[in-house]
Each structure stands twice: as structure tokens, then as C-alpha cells.
C-alpha positions in Angstrom: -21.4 7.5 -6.2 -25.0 6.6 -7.4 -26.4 10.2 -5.6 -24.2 12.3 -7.9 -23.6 10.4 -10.7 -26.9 8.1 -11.0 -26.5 5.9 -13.8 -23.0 5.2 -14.1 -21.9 2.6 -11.6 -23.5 -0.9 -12.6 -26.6 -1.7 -10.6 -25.1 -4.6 -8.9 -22.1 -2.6 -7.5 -24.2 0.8 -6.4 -24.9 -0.8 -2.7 -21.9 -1.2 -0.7 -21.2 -4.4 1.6 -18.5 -4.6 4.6 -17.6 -6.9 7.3 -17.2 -5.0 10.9 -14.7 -6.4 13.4 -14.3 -4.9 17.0 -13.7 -6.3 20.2 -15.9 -7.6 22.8 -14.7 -5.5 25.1 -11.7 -2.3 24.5 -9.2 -2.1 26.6 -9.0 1.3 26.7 -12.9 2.8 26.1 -11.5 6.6 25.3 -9.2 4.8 22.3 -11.1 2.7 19.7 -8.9 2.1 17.0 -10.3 1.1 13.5 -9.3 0.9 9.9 -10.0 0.2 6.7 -9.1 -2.8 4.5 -9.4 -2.3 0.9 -8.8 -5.2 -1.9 -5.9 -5.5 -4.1 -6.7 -6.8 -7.4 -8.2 -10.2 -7.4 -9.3 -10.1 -3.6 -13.3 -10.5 -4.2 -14.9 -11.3 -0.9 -13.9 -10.7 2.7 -12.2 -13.8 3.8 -8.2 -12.9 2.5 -8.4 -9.7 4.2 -10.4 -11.0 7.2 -7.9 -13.9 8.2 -4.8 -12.4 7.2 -4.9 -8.6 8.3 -7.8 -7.9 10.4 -8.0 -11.0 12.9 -4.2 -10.5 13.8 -4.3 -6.9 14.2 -7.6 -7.3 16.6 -5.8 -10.0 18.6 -2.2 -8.5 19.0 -3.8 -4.8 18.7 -6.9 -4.4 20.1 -7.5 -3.1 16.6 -11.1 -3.4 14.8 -11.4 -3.2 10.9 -13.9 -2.5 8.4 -13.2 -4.7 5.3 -14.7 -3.2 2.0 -16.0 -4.9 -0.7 -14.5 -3.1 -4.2 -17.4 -2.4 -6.8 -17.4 -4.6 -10.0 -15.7 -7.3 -6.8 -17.2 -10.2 -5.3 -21.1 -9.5 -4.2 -21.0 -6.3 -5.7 -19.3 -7.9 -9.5 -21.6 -7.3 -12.4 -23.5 -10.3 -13.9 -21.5 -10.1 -17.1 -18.1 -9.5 -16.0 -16.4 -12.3 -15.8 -14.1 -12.7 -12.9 -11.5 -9.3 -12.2 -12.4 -8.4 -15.7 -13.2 -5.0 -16.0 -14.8 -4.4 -19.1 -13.6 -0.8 -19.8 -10.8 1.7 -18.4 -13.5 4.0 -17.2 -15.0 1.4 -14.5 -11.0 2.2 -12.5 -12.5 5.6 -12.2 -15.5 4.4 -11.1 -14.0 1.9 -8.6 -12.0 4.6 -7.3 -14.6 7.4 -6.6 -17.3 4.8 -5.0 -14.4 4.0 -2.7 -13.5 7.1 -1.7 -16.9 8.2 -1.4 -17.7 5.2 0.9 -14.5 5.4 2.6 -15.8 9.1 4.1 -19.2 7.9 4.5 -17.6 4.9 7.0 -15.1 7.2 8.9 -17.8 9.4 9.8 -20.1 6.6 10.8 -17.1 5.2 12.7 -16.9 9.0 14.5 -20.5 9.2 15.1 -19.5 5.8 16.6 -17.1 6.9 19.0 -14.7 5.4 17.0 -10.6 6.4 16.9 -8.3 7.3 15.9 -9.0 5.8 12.4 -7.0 4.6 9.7 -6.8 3.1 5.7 -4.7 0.8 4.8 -4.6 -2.1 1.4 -2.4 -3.7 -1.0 -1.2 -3.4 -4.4 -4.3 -1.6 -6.1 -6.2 -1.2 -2.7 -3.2 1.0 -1.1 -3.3 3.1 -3.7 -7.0 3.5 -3.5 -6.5 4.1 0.4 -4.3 7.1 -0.5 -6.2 8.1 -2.5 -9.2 7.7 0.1 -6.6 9.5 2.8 -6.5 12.5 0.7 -9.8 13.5 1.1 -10.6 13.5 4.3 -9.7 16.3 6.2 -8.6 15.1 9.8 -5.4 13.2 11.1 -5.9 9.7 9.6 -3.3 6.6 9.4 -2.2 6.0 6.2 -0.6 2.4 5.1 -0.6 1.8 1.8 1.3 -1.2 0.5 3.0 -2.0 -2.6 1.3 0.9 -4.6 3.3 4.1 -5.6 2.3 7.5 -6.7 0.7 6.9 -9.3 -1.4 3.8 -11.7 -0.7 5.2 -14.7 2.6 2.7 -14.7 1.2 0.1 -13.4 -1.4 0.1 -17.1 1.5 1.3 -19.2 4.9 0.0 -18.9 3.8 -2.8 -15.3 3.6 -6.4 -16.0 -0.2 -5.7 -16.0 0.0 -3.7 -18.8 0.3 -7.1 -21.0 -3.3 -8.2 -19.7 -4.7 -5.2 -21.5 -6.6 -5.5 -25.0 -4.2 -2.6 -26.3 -5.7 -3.4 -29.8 -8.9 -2.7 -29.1 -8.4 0.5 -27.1 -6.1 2.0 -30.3 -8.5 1.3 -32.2 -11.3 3.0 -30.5 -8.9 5.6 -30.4 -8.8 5.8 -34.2 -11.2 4.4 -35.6 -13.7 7.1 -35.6 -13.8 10.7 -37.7 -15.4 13.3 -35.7 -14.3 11.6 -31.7 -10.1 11.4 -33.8 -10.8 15.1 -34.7 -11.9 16.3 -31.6 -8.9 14.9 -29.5 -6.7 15.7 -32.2 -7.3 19.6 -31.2 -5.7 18.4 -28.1 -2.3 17.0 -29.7 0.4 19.0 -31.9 2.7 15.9 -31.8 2.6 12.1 -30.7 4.0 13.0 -27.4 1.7 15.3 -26.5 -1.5 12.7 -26.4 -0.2 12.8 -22.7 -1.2 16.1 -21.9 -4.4 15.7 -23.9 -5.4 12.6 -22.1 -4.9 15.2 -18.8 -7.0 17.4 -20.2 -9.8 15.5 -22.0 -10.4 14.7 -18.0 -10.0 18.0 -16.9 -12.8 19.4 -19.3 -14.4 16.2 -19.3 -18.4 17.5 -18.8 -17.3 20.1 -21.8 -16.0 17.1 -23.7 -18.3 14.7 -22.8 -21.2 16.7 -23.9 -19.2 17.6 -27.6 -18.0 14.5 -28.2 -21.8 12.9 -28.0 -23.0 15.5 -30.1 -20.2 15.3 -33.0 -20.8 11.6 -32.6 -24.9 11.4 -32.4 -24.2 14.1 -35.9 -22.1 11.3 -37.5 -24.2 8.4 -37.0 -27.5 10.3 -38.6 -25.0 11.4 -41.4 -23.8 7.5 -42.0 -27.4 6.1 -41.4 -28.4 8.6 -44.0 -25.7 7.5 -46.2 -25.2 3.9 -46.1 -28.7 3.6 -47.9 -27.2 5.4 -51.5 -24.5 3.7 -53.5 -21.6 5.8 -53.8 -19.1 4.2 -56.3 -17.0 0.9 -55.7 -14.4 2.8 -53.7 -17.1 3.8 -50.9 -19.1 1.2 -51.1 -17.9 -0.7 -48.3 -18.2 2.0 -45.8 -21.6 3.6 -47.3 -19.9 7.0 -47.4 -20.0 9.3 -50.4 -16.6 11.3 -51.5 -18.4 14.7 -50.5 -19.1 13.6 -46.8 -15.8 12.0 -45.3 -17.4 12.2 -41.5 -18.3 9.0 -41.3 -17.9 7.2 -38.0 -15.8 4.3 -40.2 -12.5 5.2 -41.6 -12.5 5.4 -45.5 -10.3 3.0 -47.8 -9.1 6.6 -49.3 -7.6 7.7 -45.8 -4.9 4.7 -45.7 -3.2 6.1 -48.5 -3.5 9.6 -47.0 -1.1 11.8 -45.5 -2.4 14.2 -42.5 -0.9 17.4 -42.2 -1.4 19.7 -39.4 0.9 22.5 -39.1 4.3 21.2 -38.9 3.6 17.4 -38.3 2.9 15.0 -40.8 1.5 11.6 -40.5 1.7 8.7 -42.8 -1.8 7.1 -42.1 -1.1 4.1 -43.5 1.9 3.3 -40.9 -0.4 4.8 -38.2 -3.4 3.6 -38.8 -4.2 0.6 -41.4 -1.4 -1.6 -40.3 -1.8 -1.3 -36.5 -5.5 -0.3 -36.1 -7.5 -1.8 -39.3 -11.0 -0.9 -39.1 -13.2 -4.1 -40.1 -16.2 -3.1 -41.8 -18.6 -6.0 -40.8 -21.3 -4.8 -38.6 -21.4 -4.5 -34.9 -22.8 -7.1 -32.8 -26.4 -6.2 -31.5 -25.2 -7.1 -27.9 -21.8 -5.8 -27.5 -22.9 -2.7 -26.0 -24.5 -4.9 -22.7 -20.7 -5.0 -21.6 -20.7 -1.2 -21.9 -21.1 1.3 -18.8 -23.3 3.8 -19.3 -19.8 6.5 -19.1 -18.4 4.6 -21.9 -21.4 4.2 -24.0 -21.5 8.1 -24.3 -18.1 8.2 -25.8 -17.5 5.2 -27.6 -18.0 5.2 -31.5 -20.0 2.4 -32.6 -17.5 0.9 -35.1 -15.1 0.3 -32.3 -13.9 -3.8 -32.9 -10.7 -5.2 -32.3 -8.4 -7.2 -34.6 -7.1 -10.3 -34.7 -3.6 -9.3 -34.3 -2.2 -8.1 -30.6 -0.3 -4.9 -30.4 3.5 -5.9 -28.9 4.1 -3.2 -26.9 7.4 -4.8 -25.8 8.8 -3.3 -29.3 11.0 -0.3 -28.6 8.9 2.3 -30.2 6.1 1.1 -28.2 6.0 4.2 -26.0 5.1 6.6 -28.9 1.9 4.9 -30.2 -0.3 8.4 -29.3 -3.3 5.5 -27.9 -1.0 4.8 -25.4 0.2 8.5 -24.3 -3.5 9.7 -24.1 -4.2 6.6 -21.6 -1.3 7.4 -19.7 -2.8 10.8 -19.3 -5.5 10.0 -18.3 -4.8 7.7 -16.0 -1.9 10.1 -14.5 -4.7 12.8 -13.9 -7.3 11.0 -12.5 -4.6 8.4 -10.0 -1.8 10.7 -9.8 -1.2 11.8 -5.8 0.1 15.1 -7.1 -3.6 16.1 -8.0 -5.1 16.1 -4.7 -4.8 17.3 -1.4 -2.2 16.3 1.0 -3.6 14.6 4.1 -3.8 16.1 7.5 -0.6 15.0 9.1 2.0 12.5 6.7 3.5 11.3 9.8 0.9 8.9 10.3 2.0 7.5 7.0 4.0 4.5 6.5 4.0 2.9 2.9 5.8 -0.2 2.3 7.1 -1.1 -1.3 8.7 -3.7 -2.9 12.8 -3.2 -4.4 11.5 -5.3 -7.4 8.3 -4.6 -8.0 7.2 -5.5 -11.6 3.8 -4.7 -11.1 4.2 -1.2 -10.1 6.7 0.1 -11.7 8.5 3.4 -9.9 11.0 4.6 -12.6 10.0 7.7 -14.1 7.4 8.3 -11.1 7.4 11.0 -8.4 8.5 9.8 -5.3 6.0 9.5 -2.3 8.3 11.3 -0.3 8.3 14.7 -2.4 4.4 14.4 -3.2 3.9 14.7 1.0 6.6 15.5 3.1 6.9 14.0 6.0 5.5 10.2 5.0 7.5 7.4 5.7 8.4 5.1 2.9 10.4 1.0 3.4 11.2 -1.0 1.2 11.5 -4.8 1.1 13.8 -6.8 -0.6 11.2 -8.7 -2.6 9.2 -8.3 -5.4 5.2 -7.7 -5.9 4.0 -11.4 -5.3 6.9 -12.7 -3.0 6.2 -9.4 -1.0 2.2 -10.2 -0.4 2.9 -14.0 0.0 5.6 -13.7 2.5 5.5 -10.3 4.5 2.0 -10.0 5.7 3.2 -9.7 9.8 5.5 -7.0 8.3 2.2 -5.2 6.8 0.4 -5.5 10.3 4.0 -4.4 12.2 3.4 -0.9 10.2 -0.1 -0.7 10.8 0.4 -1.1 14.2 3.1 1.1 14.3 1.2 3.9 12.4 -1.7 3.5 14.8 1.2 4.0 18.3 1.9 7.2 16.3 -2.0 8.3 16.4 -2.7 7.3 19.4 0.6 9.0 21.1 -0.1 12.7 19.0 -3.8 12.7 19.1 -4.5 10.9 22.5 -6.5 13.9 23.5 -8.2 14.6 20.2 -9.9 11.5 19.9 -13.9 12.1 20.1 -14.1 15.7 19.6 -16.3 17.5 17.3 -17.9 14.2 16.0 -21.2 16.3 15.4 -22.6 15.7 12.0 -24.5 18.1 10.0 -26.7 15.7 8.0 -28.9 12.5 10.0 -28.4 8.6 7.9 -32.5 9.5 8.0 -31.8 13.1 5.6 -29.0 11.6 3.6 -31.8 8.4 2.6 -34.1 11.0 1.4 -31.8 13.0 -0.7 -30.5 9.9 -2.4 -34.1 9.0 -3.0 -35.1 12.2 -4.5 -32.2 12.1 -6.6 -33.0 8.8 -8.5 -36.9 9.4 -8.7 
């Protein structure tokens, strides 16, 4: 991730660490099963996966396993985060293309290898970021992915997990400045409708990212230029002067202001002052250290949260616009339906939970319609009971998924493992690329 995109995953998570297990010895040398273990939430380290997964399946499989250490998890977590933390939404999307970018890098290493047929498998937030790893690679590859669905947008929004999110702060980052509210607003005609901006924000996202820093970089010089002039009691506590209304803070005038565009009106002071109230004490010097280097781009610097947490357990929860845009967002980066179907969905077995309050499946397309052909059980459990008490039922499907490979591919296994770029050329490039 660091070769095309140098500067935005944290130093301490750029090199990635993994724990190999094979055999001494295969019992078959033309078929050298192996797969990859990625962590659910919470797993930092190697030893869950190690004792639980990958030691049984080599014992009663013959099956060796690469466990992966997630970025921002274990020896790769970031001095300042504090445990599974993640200090912004934008360091998912960075967990999720380091791991599919290191998930390639490892299956070809395991070709070059004379490994196969291979395979991806993980739980809760890691089978979702093994399907999402399955996606891109173009060959026939075992898929297991294990109490994830089709997409995380859910899990953030409406899950059990979505109560462990500082809401507040995220609507009011949302809100809270001029120029970054009028940009997406070009995006959204009604509440509902933050959805399909949040999609698109990401689809356009170099064209966005590159506006949004220079309406925001605009705005700052503006309010630096005019906190220093007194501009009537009214203003005074923002430093903004009735003529220039761009400031990065929002004015005491806009509370009592309606916005109009087109057929929608707003009432701000429902919207905005009660729910998102933007204190005007200054930022802390150091809050930006717990920033990535995506988010400090985008961010407005009056961001803070409030004392207050947003319930979103009230019934009109759903239509706070914050909460659509994330849920586009999320839906167009995670969402299965925006990448390629693997090679062959019969290798696929996903397992999910009847009651899972984690990942919620209501209102979600079914794996079975986004690739035809995949296999999907379901236990009679919920999220934790389900990883607690059915790990032998995890390693069953594995197993199974790998009898399936093995029995379709048996011939296929080794050929055209050449690679067109040496571990030597790949060094170099990545070197010349952060010089």
C-alpha cells in the first residue's frame, strides 16, 4: 500500500508480519495446500488464529497457513492508538487495501513456492476482508469467509458495533464546516440522498480530495485573515465579519437560519445547533497527531465533539444525512457488488450466524445473488456464541472447500507460476517510489 499511496498508512503498520505453518513433510508433493488467516476485530497477534485454526487444519489436513497480521493490529498497531481503536473511518479503508494488496503479494509468493491450491479464509471482520481479498485475484481460489455478509456498511450503521462509534463527532465534522458542507451538499437534493453522495464522494475521490483541500486551505487564510478585526458582538466569537460567511466555524446567525435549496428546506437550528453544536474554544495543538495523513486532507480544523452522545436508537435515527453519507461510503468502498466475482464460487463456503447482531443482514444483498454459485450455512447461534463454540465447524468448511479444489483443479496445480517481476525489481521500485 505504501508503493502507491506513500504516506497514508501509519509508519508502524507499512511492513507486514506473518507466521508460516507447513508440514515437515506433504503427503502428497504435487498438492500443497495453504491459506490465509486473516483477524476479526480484536485478534492482534498470531496466537488465536495459530492454535485454534491453523494447528488443527495442519494436523487433520495436511493443510499449511499463513496468518496475517491486520495493519493498525498487534506489531503493526500505531503508538497512539490505543488498543482496536481506530482513530478515524478512513484507516478501514486503509486496513482493507494493505490486506488485499498483501494477500496477492503472498499467493504469488506461495505459487512461486510451489504452493496449492490456495485459499483465504477469517472471521467476523477478517472474512469479509478475505472476500474482499478473493475478488481480486484472478485464479481458482478457496473462499471461507465466516460470520461477515455482503457488505460492512451494516455492521457501522444499524450492528451492535455501531454503538461504539463517536457518532457525535463524525456529524459534526460533517457540519461543522462552510466550504467542506457546501461542497457535499452539491452531492444531496434531500436527506436520503447523503447515501448516494457518500458513493460518490468515493467514486470521484482524487477530484474531491484535491477541491475539498483547496476550498478548505481558501477558508482557513480567509478566517486567519479575519479573526484579527473586530467585527461587532454578534461575530465576535467566531472572528467572522457579516460580509464573509465562509468561515470554517459556523456563525451564531446560521442557527436561526433557514436553508433553501430548490424544493427542500432545512430548519438549521433542528439540524444543526441542537445535535451538532460547534464549540468555539480553540483546537488542541496535538489533536491532529491522532490524524492519518488521508484524514488530515479532509478534515476542517474546527472539527470537536460535544458533550452529549447522539442516540441513534431513536426512531428517526436513520435520516440524520451524517449517517446516510457514511453508509455510502462504507457501501461503495466494502460492498461485494463493486468488485469482481472470483474465478470459480464453488470453492466458496461462507458460514453465518441466524442471529447475528453484529452483522446485521436485513436490508443487504444476499451472498448468493452477488456470486452465483457460492455456498452459504447458517448456524443456529449468534455472532459471539458462533466464534466461541463452532470453531471445528469453521475448519470442517475449510476442509471441505479445499476437497473441492483439490478434486476440480488436481491437474492445474503448478502451472504458469512464472512471474513477470523478481522480489529483487519489486525492492527497487518501492525504493524509488519513497526517495
Amino acid at each position: 500500500m505504501e508503493l502507491h499511496m506513500p504516506g497514508v498508512v501509519p509508519e508502524e503498520s507499512q511492513q507486514a508480519h506473518f507466521q508460516l505453518l507447513i508440514p515437515n513433510k506433504w503427503k502428497n508433493e504435487k498438492h500443497k495446500p495453504i491459506c490465509i488467516h486473516l483477524a476479526g476485530t480484536g485478534d492482534h497477534f498470531f496466537w488465536r488464529r495459530r492454535n485454534f485454526i491453523a494447528k488443527p487444519l495442519l494436523k487433520d489436513a495436511n493443510i499449511g497457513s499463513i496468518i496475517l497480521e491486520n495493519p493498525f493490529y498487534g506489531l503493526r498497531k500505531p503508538n497512539n492508538q490505543t488498543r482496536s481503536n481506530l482513530h478515524n473511518v478512513s484507516d478501514i479503508f486503509v486496513m482493507g487495501g494493505c490486506l488485499i494488496l498483501e494477500c496477492l503479494v503472498l499467493f504469488h509468493w506461495c505459487e512461486r513456492n510451489g504452493f496449492g491450491p490456495l485459499g483465504v479464509t477469517g472471521l467476523s471482520m477478517g472474512g469479509h476482508m478475505a472476500s474482499l481479498a478473493a475478488t481480486n485475484w484472478p485464479k481458482p481460489l478457496v473462499l471461507v469467509p465466516c460470520l461477515s455478509w455482503s457488505t460492512a456498511s451494516a455492521v457501522f450503521t444499524t450492528g451492535v458495533m455501531s454503538q461504539s462509534i463517536n457518532w457525535d463527532m463524525l456529524e459534526t465534522q460533517y457540519f461543522s464546516d462552510g466550504q467542506y458542507r457546501e461542497r457535499l451538499s452539491k452531492m444531496v437534493t434531500v436527506i436520503d440522498d447523503a447515501f448516494s453522495a457518500g458513493q460518490s464522494f468515493i467514486q470521484n475521490f482524487n477530484q474531491s480530495l484535491q477541491e475539498l483541500k483547496e476550498d478548505i486551505s481558501d477558508t482557513r487564510k480567509i478566517h486567519a485573515t479575519e479573526n484579527s478585526n473586530t467585527c461587532g458582538d454578534k461575530y465576535e466569537a467566531q472572528g467572522i465579519c457579516p460580509q464573509e460567511d465562509s468561515s470554517i466555524f459556523l456563525s451564531k446567525s446560521l442557527k436561526n437560519t433557514k436553508l433553501d435549496s430548490e424544493n427542500l428546506t432545512i430548519d438549521a437550528k433542528d439540524a444543526l445547533s441542537q445535535k451538532v453544536a460547534i464549540e468555539t474554544e480553540e483546537q488542541s495543538k496535538d489533536s491532529g497527531s491522532t490524524l492519518t495523513n488521508l484524514m488530515k486532507f479532509i478534515l476542517p480544523l474546527s472539527a470537536q465533539s460535544k458533550t452529549d452522545k447522539i442516540d441513534i436508537t431513536k426512531t428517526n435515527w436513520w435520516e440524520r444525512e451524517a449517517l446516510q453519507f457514511m453508509r455510502g461510503m462504507m457501501d461503495e468502498c466494502t460492498h461485494l457488488k463493486n468488485f469482481s466475482v472470483p474465478f470459480d464460487t464453488s470453492l466458496i463456503i461462507a458460514v453465518c450466524a441466524k442471529d447475528d447482531a453484529y452483522v446485521p443482514r436485513e436490508g443487504c444483498s444476499s451472498l448468493e445473488d452477488i456470486w452465483p454459485g457460492a455456498e452459504v450455512r447458517y448456524l443456529d447461534a449468534g455472532h459471539v456464541s458462533a466464534y466461541v463454540l463452532h470453531q471445528k465447524l469453521f475448519r470442517s468448511c475449510i476442509i471441505e472447500a479445499f476437497e473441492r479444489a483439490k478434486k476440480i483443479y488436481e491437474n492445474d496445480v503448478g502451472e504458469g507460476l512464472k512471474c513477470d517481476i523478481t522480489y529483487e525489481q519489486l525492492i527497487k521500485r518501492y525504493d524509488k517510489n519513497i526517495q
